[in-house]
C-alpha positions as CSV (number, residue, x, y, z in Angstrom):
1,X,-23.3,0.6,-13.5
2,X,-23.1,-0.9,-9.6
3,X,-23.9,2.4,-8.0
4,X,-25.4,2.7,-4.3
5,X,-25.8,6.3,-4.2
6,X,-27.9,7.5,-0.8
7,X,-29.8,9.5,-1.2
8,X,-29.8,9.0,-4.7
9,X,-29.5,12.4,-7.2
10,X,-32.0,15.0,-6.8
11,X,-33.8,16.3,-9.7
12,X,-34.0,20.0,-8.6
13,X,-30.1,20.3,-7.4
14,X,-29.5,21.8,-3.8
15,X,-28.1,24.9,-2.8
16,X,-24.0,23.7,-2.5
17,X,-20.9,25.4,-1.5
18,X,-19.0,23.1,-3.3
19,X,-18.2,25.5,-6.3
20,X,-16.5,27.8,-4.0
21,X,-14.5,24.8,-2.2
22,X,-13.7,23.7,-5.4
23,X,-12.3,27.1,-6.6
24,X,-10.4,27.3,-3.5
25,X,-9.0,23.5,-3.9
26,X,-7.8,24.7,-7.6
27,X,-6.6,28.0,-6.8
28,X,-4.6,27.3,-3.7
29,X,-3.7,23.6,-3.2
30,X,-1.5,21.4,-4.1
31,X,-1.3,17.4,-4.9
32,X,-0.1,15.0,-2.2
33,X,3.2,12.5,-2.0
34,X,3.0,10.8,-5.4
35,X,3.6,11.8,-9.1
36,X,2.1,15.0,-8.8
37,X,3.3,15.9,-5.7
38,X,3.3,20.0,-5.9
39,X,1.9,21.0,-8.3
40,X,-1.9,22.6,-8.9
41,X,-4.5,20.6,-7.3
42,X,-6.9,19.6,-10.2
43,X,-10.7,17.7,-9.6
44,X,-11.7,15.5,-12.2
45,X,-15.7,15.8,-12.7
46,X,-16.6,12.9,-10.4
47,X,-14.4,14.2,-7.6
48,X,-16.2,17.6,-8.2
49,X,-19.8,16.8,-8.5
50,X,-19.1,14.4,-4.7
51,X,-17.9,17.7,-3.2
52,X,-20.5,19.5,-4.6
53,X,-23.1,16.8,-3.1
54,X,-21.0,17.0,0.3
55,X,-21.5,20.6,0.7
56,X,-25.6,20.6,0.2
57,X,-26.7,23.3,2.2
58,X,-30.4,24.0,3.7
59,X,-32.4,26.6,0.5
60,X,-32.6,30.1,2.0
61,X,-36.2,29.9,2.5
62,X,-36.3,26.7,5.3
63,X,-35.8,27.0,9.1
64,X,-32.2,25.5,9.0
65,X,-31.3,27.6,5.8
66,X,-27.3,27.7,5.2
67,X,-26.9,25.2,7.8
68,X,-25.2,21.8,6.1
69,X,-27.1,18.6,4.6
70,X,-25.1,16.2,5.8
71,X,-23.7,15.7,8.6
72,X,-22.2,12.2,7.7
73,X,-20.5,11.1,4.8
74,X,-19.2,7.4,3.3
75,X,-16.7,7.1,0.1
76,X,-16.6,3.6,-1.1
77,X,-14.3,3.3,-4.5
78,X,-11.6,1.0,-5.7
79,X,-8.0,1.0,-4.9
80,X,-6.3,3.5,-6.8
81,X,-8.7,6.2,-7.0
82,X,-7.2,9.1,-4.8
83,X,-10.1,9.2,-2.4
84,X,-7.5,9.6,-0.1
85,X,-5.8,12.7,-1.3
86,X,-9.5,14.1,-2.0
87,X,-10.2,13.2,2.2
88,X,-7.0,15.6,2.4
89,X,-7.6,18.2,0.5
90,X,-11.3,18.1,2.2
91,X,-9.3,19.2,5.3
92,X,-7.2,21.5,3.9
93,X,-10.2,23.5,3.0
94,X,-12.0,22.8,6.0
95,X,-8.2,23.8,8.1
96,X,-7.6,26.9,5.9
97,X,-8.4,30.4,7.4
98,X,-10.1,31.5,4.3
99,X,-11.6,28.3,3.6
100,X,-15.7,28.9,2.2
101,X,-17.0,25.7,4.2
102,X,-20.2,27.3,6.0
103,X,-22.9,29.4,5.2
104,X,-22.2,33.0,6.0
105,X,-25.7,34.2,4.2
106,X,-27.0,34.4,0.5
107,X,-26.5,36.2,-2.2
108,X,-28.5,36.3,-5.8
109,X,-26.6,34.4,-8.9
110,X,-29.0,34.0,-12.3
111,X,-32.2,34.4,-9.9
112,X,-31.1,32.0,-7.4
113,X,-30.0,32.5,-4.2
114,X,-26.9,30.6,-3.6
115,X,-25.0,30.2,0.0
116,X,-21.8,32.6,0.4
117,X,-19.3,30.6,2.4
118,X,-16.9,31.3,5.1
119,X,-14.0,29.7,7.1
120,X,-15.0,27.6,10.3
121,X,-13.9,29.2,13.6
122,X,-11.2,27.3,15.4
123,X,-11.4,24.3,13.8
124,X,-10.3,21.1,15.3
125,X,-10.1,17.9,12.7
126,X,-9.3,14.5,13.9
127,X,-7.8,12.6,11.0
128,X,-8.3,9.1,12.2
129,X,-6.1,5.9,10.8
130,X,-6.1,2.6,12.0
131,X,-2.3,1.9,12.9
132,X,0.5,4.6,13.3
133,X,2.5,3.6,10.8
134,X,-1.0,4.3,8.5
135,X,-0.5,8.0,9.5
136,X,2.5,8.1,7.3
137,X,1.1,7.1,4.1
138,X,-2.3,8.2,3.5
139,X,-4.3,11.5,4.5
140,X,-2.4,13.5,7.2
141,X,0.3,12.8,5.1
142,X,-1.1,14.1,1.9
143,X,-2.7,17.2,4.3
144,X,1.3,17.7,5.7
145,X,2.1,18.2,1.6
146,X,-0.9,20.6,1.1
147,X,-0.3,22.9,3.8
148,X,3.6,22.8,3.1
149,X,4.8,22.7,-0.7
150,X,2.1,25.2,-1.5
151,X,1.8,29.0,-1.9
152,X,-0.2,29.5,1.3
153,X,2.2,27.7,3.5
154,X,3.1,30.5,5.4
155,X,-0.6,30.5,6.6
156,X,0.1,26.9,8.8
157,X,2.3,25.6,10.8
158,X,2.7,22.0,10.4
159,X,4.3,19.6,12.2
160,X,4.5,15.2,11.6
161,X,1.7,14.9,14.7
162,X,-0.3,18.3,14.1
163,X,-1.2,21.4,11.5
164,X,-2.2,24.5,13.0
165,X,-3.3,27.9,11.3
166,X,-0.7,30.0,11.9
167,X,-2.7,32.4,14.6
168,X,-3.2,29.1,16.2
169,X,-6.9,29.3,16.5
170,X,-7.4,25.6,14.9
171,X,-5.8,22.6,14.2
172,X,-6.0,18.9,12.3
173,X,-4.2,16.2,14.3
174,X,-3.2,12.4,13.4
175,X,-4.7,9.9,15.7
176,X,-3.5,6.0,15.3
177,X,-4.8,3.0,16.3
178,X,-7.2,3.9,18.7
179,X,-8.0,7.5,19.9
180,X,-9.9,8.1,22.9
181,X,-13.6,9.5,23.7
182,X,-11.9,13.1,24.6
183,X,-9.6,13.1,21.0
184,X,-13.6,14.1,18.9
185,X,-15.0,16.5,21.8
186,X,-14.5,19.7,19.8
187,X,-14.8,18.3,15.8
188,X,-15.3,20.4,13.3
189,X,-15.2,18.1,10.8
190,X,-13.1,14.5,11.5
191,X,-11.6,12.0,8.7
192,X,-11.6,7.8,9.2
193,X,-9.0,6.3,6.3
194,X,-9.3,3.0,4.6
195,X,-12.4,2.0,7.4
196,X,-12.4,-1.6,6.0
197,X,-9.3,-2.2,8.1
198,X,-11.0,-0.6,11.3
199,X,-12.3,-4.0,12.5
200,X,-10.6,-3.7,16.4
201,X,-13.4,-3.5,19.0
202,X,-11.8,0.0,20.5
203,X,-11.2,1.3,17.1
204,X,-15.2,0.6,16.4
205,X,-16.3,1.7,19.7
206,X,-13.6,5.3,19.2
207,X,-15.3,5.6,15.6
208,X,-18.5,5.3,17.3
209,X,-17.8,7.8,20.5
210,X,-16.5,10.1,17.7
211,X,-19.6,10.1,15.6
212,X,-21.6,11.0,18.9
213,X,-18.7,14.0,19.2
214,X,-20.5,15.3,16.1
215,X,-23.4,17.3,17.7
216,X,-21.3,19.1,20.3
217,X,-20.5,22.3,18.6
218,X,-23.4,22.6,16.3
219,X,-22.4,26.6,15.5
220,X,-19.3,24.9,13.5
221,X,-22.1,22.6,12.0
222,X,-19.5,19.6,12.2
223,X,-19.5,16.9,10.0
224,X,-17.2,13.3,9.2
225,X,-16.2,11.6,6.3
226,X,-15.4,8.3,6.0
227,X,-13.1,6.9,3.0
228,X,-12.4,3.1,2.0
229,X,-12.2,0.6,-0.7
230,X,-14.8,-2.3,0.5
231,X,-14.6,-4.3,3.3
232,X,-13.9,-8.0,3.7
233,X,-18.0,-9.7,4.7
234,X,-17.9,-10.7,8.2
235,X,-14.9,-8.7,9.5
236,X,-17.4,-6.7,11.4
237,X,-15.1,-3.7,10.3
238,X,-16.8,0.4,10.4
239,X,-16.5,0.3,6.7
240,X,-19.4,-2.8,7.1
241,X,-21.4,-1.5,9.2
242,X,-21.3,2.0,7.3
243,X,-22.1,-0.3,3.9
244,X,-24.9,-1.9,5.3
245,X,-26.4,1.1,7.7
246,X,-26.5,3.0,3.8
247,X,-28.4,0.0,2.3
248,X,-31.0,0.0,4.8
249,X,-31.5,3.9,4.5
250,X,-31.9,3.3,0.5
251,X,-33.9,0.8,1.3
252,X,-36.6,2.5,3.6
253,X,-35.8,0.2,6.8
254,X,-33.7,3.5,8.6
255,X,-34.4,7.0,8.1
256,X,-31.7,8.9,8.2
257,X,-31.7,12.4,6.5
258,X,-27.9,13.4,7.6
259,X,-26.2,10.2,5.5
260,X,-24.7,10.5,2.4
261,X,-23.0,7.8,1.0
262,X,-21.8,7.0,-2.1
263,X,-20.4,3.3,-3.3
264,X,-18.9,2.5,-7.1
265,X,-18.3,-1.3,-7.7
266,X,-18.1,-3.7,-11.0
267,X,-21.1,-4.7,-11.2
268,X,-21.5,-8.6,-10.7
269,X,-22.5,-11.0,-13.8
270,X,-23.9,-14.6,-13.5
271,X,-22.1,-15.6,-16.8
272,X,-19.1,-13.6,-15.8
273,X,-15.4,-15.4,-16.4
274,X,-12.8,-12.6,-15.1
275,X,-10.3,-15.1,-17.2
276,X,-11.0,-13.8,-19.9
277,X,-9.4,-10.0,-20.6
278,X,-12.0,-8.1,-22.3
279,X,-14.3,-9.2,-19.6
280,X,-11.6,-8.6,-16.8
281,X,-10.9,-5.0,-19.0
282,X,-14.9,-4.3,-19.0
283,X,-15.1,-5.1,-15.2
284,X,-11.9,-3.0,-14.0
285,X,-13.0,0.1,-16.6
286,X,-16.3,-0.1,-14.7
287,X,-15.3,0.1,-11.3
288,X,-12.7,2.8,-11.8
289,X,-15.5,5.6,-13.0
290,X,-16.2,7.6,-16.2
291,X,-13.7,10.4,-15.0
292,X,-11.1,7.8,-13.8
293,X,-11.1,6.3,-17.7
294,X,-9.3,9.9,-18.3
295,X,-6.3,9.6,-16.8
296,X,-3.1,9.3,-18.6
297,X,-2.5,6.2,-19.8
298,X,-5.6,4.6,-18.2
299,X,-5.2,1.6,-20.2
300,X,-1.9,1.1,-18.8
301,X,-3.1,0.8,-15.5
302,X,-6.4,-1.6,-16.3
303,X,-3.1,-4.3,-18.3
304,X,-1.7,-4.1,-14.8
305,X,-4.4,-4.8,-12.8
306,X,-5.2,-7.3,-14.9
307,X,-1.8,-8.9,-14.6
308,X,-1.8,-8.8,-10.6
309,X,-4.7,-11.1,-11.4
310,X,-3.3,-13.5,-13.6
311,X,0.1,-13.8,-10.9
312,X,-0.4,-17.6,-9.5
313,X,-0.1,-16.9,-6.2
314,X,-3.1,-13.9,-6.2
315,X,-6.1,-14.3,-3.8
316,X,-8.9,-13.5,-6.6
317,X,-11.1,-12.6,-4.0
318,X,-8.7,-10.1,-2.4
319,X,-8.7,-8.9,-6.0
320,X,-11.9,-8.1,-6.8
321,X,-12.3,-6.4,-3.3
322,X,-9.8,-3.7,-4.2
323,X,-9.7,-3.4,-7.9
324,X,-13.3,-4.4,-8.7
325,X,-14.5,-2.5,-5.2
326,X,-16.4,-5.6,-5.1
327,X,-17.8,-7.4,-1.0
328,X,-15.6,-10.8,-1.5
329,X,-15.3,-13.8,1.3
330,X,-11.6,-13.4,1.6
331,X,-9.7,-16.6,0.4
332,X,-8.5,-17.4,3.5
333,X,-12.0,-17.4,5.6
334,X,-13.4,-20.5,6.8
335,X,-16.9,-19.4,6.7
336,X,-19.3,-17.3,3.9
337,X,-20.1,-14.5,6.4
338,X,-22.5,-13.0,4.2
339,X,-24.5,-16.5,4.2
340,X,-24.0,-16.3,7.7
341,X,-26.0,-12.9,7.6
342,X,-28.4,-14.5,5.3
343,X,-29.2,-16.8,8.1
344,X,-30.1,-14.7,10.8
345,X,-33.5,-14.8,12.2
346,X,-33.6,-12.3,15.3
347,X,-37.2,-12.4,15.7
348,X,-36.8,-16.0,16.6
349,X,-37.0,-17.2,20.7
350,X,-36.6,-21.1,21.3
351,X,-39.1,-21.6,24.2
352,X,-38.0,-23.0,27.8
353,X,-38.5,-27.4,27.7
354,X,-37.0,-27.3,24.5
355,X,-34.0,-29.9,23.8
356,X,-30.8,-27.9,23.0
357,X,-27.2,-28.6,22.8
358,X,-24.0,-26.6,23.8
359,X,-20.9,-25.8,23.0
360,X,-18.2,-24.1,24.3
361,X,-14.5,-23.0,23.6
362,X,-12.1,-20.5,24.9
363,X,-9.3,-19.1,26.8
364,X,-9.4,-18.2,30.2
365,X,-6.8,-15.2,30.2
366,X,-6.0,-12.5,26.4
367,X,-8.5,-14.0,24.0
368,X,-12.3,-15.2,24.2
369,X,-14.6,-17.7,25.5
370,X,-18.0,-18.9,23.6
371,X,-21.0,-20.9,25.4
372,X,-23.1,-21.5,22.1
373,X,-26.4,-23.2,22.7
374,X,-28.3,-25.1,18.8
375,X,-31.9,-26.1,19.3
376,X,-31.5,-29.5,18.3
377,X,-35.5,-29.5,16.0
378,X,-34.6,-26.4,14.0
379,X,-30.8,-26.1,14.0
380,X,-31.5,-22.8,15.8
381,X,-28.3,-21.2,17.0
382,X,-27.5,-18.3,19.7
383,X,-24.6,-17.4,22.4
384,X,-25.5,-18.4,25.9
385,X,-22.7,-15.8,26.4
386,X,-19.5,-14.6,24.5
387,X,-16.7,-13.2,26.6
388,X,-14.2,-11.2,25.0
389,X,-11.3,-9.5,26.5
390,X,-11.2,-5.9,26.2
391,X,-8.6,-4.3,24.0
392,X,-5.4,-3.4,25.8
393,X,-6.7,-5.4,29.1
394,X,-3.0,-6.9,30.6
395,X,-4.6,-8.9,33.5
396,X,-8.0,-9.9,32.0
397,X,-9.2,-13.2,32.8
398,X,-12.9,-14.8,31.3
399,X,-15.5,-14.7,34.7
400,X,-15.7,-18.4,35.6
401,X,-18.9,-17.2,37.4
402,X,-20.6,-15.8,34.8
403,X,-20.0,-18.4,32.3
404,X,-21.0,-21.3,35.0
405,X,-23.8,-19.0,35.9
406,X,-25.2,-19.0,31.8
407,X,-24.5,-22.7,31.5
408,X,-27.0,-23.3,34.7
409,X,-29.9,-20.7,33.4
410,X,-29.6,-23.3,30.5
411,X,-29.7,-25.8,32.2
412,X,-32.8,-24.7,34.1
413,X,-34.8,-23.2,31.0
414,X,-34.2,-26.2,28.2
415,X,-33.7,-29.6,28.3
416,X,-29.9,-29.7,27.4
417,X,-29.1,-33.5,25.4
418,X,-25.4,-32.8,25.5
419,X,-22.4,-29.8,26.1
420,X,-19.7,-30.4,24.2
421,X,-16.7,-28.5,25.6
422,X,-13.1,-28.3,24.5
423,X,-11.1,-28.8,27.9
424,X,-7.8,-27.3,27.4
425,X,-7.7,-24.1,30.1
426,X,-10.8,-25.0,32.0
427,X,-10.4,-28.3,33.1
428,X,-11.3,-27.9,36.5
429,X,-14.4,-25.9,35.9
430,X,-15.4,-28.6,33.1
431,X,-14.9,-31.1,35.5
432,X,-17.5,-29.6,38.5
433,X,-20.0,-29.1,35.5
434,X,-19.8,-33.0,34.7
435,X,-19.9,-33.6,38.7
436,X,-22.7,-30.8,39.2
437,X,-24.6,-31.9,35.6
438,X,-23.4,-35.7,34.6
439,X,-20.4,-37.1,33.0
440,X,-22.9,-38.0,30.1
441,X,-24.4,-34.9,29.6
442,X,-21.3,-32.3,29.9
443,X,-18.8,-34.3,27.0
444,X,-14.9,-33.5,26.6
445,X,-14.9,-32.6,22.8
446,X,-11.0,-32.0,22.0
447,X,-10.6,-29.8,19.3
448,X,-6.5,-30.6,19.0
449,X,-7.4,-33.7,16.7
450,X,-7.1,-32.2,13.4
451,X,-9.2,-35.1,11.5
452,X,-11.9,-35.3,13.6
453,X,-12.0,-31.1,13.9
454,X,-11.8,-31.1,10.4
455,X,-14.9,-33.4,9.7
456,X,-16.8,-31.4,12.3
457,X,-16.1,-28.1,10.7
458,X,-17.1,-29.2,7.2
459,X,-20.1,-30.2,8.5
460,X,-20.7,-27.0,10.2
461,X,-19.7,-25.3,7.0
462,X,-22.4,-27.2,4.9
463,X,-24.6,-27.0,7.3
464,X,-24.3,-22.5,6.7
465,X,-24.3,-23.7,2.5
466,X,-27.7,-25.2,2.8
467,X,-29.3,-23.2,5.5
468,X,-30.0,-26.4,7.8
469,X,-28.5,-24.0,10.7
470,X,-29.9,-20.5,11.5
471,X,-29.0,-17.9,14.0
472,X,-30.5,-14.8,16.0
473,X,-28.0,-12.6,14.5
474,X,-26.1,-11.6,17.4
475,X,-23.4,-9.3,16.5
476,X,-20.3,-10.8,18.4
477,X,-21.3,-14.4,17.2
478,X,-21.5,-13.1,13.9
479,X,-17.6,-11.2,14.0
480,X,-16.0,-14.9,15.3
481,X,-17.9,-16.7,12.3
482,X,-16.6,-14.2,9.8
483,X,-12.9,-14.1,11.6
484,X,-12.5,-17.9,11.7
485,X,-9.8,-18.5,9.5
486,X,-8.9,-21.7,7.1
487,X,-5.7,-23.5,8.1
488,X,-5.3,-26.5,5.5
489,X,-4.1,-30.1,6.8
490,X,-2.4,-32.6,4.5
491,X,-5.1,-35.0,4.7
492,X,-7.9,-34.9,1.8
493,X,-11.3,-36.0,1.9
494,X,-12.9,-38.8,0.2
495,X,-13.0,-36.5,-2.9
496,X,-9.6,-35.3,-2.9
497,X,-10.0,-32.1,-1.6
498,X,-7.8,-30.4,1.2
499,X,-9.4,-30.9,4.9
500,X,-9.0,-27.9,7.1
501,X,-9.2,-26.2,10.6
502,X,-9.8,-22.9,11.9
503,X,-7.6,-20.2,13.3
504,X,-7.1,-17.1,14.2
505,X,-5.4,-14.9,10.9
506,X,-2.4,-14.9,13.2
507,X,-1.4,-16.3,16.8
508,X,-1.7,-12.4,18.3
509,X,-4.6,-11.4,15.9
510,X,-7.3,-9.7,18.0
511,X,-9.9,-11.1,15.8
512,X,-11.6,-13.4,18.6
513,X,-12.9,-17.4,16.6
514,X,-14.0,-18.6,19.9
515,X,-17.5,-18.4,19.0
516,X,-17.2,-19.9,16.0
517,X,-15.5,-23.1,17.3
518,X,-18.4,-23.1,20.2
519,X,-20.8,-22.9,17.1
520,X,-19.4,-25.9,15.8
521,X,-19.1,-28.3,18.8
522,X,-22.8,-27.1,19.6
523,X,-23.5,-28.2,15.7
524,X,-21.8,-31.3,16.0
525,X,-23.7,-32.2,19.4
526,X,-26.4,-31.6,17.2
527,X,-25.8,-33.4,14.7
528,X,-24.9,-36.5,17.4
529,X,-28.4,-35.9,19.0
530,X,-30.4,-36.7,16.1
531,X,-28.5,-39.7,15.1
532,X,-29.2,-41.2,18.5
533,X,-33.0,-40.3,18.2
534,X,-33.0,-37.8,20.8
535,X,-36.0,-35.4,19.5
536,X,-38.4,-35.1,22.0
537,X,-42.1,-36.6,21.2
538,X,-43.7,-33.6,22.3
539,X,-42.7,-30.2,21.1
540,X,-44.5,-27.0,21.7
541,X,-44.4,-24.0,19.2
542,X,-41.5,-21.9,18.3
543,X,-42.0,-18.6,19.8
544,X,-42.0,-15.7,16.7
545,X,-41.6,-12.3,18.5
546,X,-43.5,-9.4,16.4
């Protein structure tokens, strides 16, 4: 089965709370908006033994006995699953004033000493979604029906922005879009819904400030949880960098004792032709879980999932994301960002002397500018610089300085063969670089001529396919590769397949490409230098930094 499970399943089981969370989920909750809206909340096994795992407690007998396991906690299953009504009712217990969520001493049960819990003090939850409308539909909204439709609803008062115990000591509030550092000061425990849409740079930087948030109250012994089907590769989104943070703790390259993270997927097969049903059935049955396969009508569900497939206008690869919980390149990406990982070679430091091109591409005013620099002998990328604007900036405009500035350090440290910049927006500043550096060396490279674009970029593309390009795995860079998206031309190659550009997924996305198309016009200038013989006779090392 494709399980990540960090850390994976102890053989001697932990002291939990969960059984009494569980008992209180059962005993005084209710379901959320959907077919089951009010009545008795009821855990199949899988959802039970995940809050059992997320309420692992310290054994009586260590320094930090009673005090919780984890202090941060990743959900990864398929579409479908009600992870987010179990994020919800996770708050309702953690909001309720009788709620057993910390360790209020120990008592004896069969010889063991097992954790007796209690409710949190003045709890404050952040439930955090990625747009406001998202509020509406997914786990404050499931929370709202908890607290409302059930038998203890004259223990809350709940409102569309905020729930508070009805003493008022505590509340769980909805935060869209983007909350602020001060939103997480005083969590308790804080919720981030669907996290493979949080790909904004203030909506990674808020999920970030709020994870730091954690440690501020450590009497409550706060905690987060993050919920999502899987993220698109390259999107740079929290869900990612949750994903991959996990895999290097499972893999012994992070320690990290507070993460628990749990990830269900179909598992992938070499021979594998999703075409076929049984295969398609096997794969779906799979992802979904053991305790998922007990629904009502199950099979029901896997014919229709199967038929969303077989619609002729259905990205496959958006399908297998959410209904095989599987990492797919999105249809509509230009680039294979997890290649583009592949590729990365941080330890890697192109000596001064060395003959480089550059590219660069940008806006001067709401988007990005990228100066990318290729050593021309290895096909060694890295940004000379990547200016983004900052979310919600209204007067931002890109620092003509400091980009002129990072072109001349570059200048001075490496032999530069050609810059190849797209002029549109900067023409005057383009122009004093081909006074200040040569008409021959700084090059107007439009990238408004489809054909030629389109040639470049396919290039650039093969170039990722057979690993003739590399790059030091700088994080920014890497977001604009995996944003660029594919917009086909009419035109087809030589072998009848559509040419294409890049753009943004949308004229206002704030998904920034500009280092991607800098990328390529370095590439190209690459690829130009070596056709016109211009590697240097004498080369010294490359530099490997240990």
């Amino acid at each position: 089965m494709g399980l990540l499970v960090v850390p994976p399943f102890d053989e001697e089981p932990w002291p939990t709370l969960g059984p009494q969370v569980c008992d209180l989920l059962e005993e005084r909750c209710v379901h959320g908006p959907g077919d089951l809206r009010g009545k008795p909340y009821q855990l199949d096994e899988e959802k039970r033994a995940l809050i059992y795992r997320w309420y692992e407690v310290y054994p009586k007998d260590h320094p930090r006995a009673g005090k919780r396991r984890f202090k941060r906690v990743g959900l990864s299953v398929r579409k479908g699953t009600a992870k987010t009504e179990l994020a919800a009712a996770v708050a309702f217990a953690e909001l309720h004033p009788e709620g057993p969520v910390r360790t209020d001493g120990w008592r004896k049960k069969g010889g063991v000493w097992v954790p007796v819990g209690r409710p949190v003090t003045d709890p404050y939850i952040p439930m955090v979604a990625y747009t406001e409308e998202q509020t509406e539909d997914l786990a404050y909204a499931a929370l709202l029906v908890m607290v409302t439709e059930g038998e203890d609803a004259d223990l809350f008062d709940a409102g569309l922005e905020r729930i508070m115990r009805a003493g008022g000591d505590g509340k769980a509030v909805a935060l869209a879009a983007a909350p602020d550092s001060r939103d997480g000061a005083r969590t308790t425990f804080q919720h981030f819904d669907e996290t493979h849409r949080m790909v904004s740079p203030r909506l990674r930087a808020a999920h970030q400030t709020m994870l730091m948030n954690i440690p501020k109250r450590p009497l409550a012994d706060p905690w987060s949880l993050e919920s999502t089907t899987t993220y698109t590769p390259g999107e740079g989104s929290v869900a990612e960098g949750t994903h991959e943070y996990a895999e290097l703790v499972d893999e012994g390259k992070a320690k990290d004792r507070t993460l628990f993270f749990f990830h269900r997927e179909a598992t992938p097969r070499p021979d594998e032709d999703l075409d076929d049903f049984e295969q398609a059935r096997s794969a779906v049955i799979e992802a979904s879980g053991p305790s998922i396969a007990t629904w009502p009508d199950f099979e029901g569900q896997v014919e229709a999932i199967i038929s969303l497939r077989n619609q002729p206008d259905t990205d496959k690869a958006y399908w297998e994301r959410v209904w095989l919980n599987r990492r797919r390149q999105s249809g509509q990406q230009a680039f294979d960002a997890t290649r583009w990982k592949q590729l990365a070679r941080p330890d890697i430091v192109i000596p001064d002397g060395e003959l480089i091109t550059i590219g660069f591409d940008g806006a001067q005013f709401h988007d990005a500018t990228g100066l990318i620099a290729t050593d021309v002998m290895t096909g060694f990328q890295w940004p000379l610089g990547i200016w983004e604007c900052p979310p919600d900036a209204k007067d931002w405009e890109c620092p003509e300085d400091e980009v002129s500035a990072a072109l001349e350090e570059a200048m001075d440290r490496w032999e530069v063969w050609r810059v190849y910049a797209d002029p549109p927006y900067w023409d005057g500043m383009i122009n004093h670089w081909r006074g200040k550096y040569g008409a021959k060396r700084v090059i107007e490279w439009w990238t408004n001529r489809p054909l030629q674009m389109a040639h470049s970029l396919r290039a650039y593309k093969g170039a990722m396919t057979t690993g003739a390009v590399t790059n030091n795995g700088h994080e920014v860079f890497t977001r604009h590769i995996g944003n660029a998206c594919k917009h086909t031309l009419k035109q087809l190659d030589e072998r009848g397949q559509p040419l294409w550009v890049i753009r943004k997924e949308r004229p206002d996305s704030p998904k920034k490409i500009d280092g991607a198309m800098a990328g390529d016009l370095s590439w190209e200038a690459r690829c130009d230098a070596i056709a016109a013989g211009a590697k240097k006779r004498r080369r010294s090392k490359v530099i490997v930094m240990r």
